[in-house]
N, C-alpha and C positions, 0 to 999 in steps of 0.2 A: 182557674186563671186562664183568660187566653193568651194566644201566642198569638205575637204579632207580624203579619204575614212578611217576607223577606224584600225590601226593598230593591227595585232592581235602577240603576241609572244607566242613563243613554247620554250618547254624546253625539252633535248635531253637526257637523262640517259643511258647509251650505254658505256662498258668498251672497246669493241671491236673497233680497231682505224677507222676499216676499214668500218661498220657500220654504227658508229656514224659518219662519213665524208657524207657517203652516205645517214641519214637520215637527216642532216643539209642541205644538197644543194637542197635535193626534198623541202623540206618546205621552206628556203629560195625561189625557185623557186613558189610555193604557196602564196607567201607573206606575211612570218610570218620574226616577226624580232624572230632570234634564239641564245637560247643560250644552251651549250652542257655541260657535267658532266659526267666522268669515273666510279666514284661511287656511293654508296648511301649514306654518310656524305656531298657531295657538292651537290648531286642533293637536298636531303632535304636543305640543305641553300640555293638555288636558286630558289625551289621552294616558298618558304617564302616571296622572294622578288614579288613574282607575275606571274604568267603566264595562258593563255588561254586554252592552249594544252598538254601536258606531256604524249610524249612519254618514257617506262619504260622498261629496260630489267628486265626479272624475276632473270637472274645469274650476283651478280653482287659481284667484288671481297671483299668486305666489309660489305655485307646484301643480305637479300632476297629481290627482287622488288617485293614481295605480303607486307613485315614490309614497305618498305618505302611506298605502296601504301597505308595500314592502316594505316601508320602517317599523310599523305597526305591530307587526307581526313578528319583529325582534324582539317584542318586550308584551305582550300582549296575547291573550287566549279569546279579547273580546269577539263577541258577532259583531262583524262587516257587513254591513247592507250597502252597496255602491248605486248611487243615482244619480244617471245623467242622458243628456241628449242624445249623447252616441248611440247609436243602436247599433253598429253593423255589429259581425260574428265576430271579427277578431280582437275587436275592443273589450269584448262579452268577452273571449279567454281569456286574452289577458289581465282581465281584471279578475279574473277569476284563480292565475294560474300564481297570481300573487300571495292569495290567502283571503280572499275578499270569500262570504260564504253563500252572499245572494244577490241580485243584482235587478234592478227594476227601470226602466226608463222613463223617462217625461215625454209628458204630463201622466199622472199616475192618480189610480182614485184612493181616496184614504180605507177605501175597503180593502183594497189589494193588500196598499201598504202593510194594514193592521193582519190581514189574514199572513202576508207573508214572513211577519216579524214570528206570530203567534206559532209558526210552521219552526221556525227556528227553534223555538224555546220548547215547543212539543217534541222535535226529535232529544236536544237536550233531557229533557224528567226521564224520557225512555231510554237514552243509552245511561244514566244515572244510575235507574233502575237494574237495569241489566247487570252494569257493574257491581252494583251490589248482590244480585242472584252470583254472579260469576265469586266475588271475594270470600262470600258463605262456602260456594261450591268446595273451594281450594280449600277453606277453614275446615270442612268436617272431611276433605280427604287428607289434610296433612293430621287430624287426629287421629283418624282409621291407622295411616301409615304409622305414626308414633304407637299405637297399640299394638301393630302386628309384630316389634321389636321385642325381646324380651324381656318383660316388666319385673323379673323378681330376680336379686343378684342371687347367681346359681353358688351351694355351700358345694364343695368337695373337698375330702381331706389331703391335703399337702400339696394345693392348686389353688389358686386366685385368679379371677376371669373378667374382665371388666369389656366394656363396647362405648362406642359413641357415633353418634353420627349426628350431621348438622348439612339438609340441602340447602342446593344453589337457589333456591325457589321455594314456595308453601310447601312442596312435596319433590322427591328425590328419584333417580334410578339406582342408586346404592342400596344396601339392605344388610344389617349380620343376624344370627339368629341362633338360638342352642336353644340345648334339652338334654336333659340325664337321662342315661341309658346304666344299663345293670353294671357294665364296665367302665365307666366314667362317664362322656358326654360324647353330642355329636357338635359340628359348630359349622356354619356356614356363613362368607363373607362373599357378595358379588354385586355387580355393576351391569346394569343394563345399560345398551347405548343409549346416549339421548340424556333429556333433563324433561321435569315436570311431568305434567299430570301420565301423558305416554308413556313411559320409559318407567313409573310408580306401579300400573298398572303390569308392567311386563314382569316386575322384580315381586310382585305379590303373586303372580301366577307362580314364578321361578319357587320362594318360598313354598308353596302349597306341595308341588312335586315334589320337593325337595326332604319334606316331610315324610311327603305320603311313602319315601323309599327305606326309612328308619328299620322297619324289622327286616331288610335282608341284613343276612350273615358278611356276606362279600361287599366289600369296597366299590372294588371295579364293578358289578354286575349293578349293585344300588345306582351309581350314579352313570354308566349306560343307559341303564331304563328308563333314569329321568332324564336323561338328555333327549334319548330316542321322545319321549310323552312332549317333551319342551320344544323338541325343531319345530313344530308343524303351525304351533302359536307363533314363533317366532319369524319363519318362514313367510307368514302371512303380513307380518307385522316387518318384513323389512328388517328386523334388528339383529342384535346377539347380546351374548351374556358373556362376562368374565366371571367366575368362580372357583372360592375354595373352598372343598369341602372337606373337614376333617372330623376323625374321632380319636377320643383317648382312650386310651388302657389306660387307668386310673395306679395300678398294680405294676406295672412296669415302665411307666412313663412312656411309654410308645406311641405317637401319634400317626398314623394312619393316613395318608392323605391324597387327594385329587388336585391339581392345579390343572385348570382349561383356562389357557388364554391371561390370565389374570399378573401372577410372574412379580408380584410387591408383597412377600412373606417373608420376613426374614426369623433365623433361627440365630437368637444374641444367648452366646454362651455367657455363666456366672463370670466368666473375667472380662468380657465386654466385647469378644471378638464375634466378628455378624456373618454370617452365612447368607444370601441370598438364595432362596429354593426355588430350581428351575422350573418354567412351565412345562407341562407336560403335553402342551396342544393347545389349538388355534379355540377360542370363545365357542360357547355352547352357541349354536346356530350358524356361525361362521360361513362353515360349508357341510356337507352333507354326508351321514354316515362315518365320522369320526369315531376313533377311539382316545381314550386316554389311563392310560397306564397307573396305577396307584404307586406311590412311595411313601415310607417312612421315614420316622426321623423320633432320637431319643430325649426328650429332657430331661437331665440331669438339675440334682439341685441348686436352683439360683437362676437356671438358666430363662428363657424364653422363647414365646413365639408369638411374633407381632405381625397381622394382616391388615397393610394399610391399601384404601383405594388410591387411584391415581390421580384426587383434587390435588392431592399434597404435594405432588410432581410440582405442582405448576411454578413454586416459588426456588427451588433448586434450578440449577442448570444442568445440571447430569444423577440420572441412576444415581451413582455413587455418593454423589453430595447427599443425596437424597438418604438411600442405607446408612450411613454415619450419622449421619444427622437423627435419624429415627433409634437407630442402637444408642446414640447418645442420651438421650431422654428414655429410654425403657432402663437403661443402666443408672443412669441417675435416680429414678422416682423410686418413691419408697414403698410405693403398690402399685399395679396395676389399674388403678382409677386412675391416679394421679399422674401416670406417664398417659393414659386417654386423654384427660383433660389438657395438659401440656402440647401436646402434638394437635390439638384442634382448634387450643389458640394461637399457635403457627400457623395456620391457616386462615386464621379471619385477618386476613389482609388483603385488598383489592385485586392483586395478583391470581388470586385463586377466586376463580369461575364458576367450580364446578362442585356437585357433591362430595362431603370427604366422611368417609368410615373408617373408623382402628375399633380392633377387636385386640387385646393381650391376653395369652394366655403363659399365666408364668409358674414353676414348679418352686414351691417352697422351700426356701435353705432350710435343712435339719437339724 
């Protein structure tokens, strides 16, 4: 079966009889279905009804065609072709600076005409194309990003671990990330400055480091090393990083942990009271040669530990609203998914801009 090629229509604005006859049959001959208009009262209502193309005279017995091309262009994405007597420069911008996209003056040959229309419609196919290269692009890196997240809910005995994240864009600077270790797990939540494909890139480097620091023994020394590996990407790159990195003692409940910069963890006891865990220093890259100091903290059965990024801010008006609010909903759910999921659909509200990630990790009532 063929496909029937896309019709395209033109619309003629032209008072001149003789003109507008002559700019109706080249485009008809071009293969536009055409429709023509004397003034600028009918060209604007025929505009309105739709059209591809919109050729304009500038002198038109009723308006200026610079007013109908600024009306035009409220309601309208068509090509503007303006044709008129005018020639000087500043008629040529202004007509231009209206929204008009090409501009041609009289007497004019139909080869011009036709080359110049054709010039319109060829950059059109190409930024079409493009776009579509460019929407692929984002498509296979918001997959990449969705895979580097961790795909298998982690089992540990008398701990429940859930994550979520949802960017402001095809792809995000937020990132959480675990893996079992002989003592329970390691777990990493952080934010690169920025949004999109940039800021995606900074948080997958961040990840890899982050990894690669697993088998030391020490806290602190692990994530110096990664930070010291991270400034110089980052340095280059103009950014920084918020992060938490923690590990569990499975056997003592003990979590272990790094705050740079990041400062939205909160530690929600089994009876609902929230702890907010201080940073312990400025974002990884921030400024140079930084240390950050490790602390702990114990869960107790029932209790929790929630790392939310800061999209979630955007809809509270203070910290604190913010902490209640989150302890409220981890205290409420009746797992760990389901206080992720709850807390992400408070966020999909126009109000929040930006990437948001929650990671819970909560200790099982016995």
């Amino acid at each position: 079966m063929t496909v029937p090629p896309e019709i395209r229509r033109a619309l003629v604005v032209e008072d001149d009889v003789d003109i507008r006859g002559l700019l109706v049959q080249i485009l008809k001959r071009e293969g536009f279905e055409v429709t023509e208009a004397a003034t600028a009262r009918e060209g604007l209502r025929l505009a309105r009804a739709g059209a591809d193309l919109i050729t304009l005279d500038l002198n038109l017995p009723d308006g200026d065609g610079v007013e109908v091309c600024r009306e035009v262009r409220t309601f309208s994405d068509a090509y503007i072709l303006m044709i008129t007597a005018r020639t000087d420069e500043i008629e040529r911008l202004t007509g231009l600076e209206t929204g008009a996209d090409e501009y041609i003056s009289k007497p004019f040959s139909p080869r011009e005409l036709v080359a110049r229309i054709n010039s319109l419609f060829r950059r059109q196919s190409q930024q079409s194309a493009v776009d579509v290269a460019n929407a692929d692009e984002r498509q296979r890196a918001a997959e990449v990003q969705q895979n580097l997240l961790p795909r298998d809910r982690l089992t540990l005995d008398g701990f429940e671990l859930a994550g979520r994240f949802r960017p402001s864009r095809s792809v995000g600077g937020d990132f959480y990330d675990w893996y079992p270790t002989p003592e329970g797990l390691h777990f990493t939540v952080a934010d690169a400055m920025g949004k999109g494909m940039g800021a995606a890139l900074v948080a997958a480097t961040v990840r890899a480091i982050m990894r690669s620091v697993a088998s030391q023994p020490s806290l602190e020394t692990a994530f110096a090393t990664a930070a010291r590996a991270t400034e110089a990407d980052l340095d280059h790159t103009s950014s920084f990083v918020t992060l938490f990195h923690g590990r569990l003692d499975a056997a003592t409940g003990v979590v272990g942990y790094v705050d740079a910069g990041h400062g939205l963890a909160l530690h929600i006891a089994a009876d609902g009271t929230v702890t907010r865990l201080p940073s312990a220093g400025p974002p990884v890259g921030a400024w140079p040669d930084q240390t950050w100091p490790a602390a702990s903290l114990r869960l107790e059965p029932g209790d929790a530990l929630a790392i939310v990024s800061d999209g979630l801010l955007d809809i509270y008006e203070t910290v604190d609203q913010f902490t209640e609010a989150v302890a409220g909903v981890v205290s409420g759910a009746a797992t760990a998914e389901e206080a992720c999921a709850v807390l992400l659909d408070l966020a999909d509200v126009p109000e929040v801009a930006d990437d948001v990630t929650v990671v819970i990790l909560r200790h099982s009532r016995g």
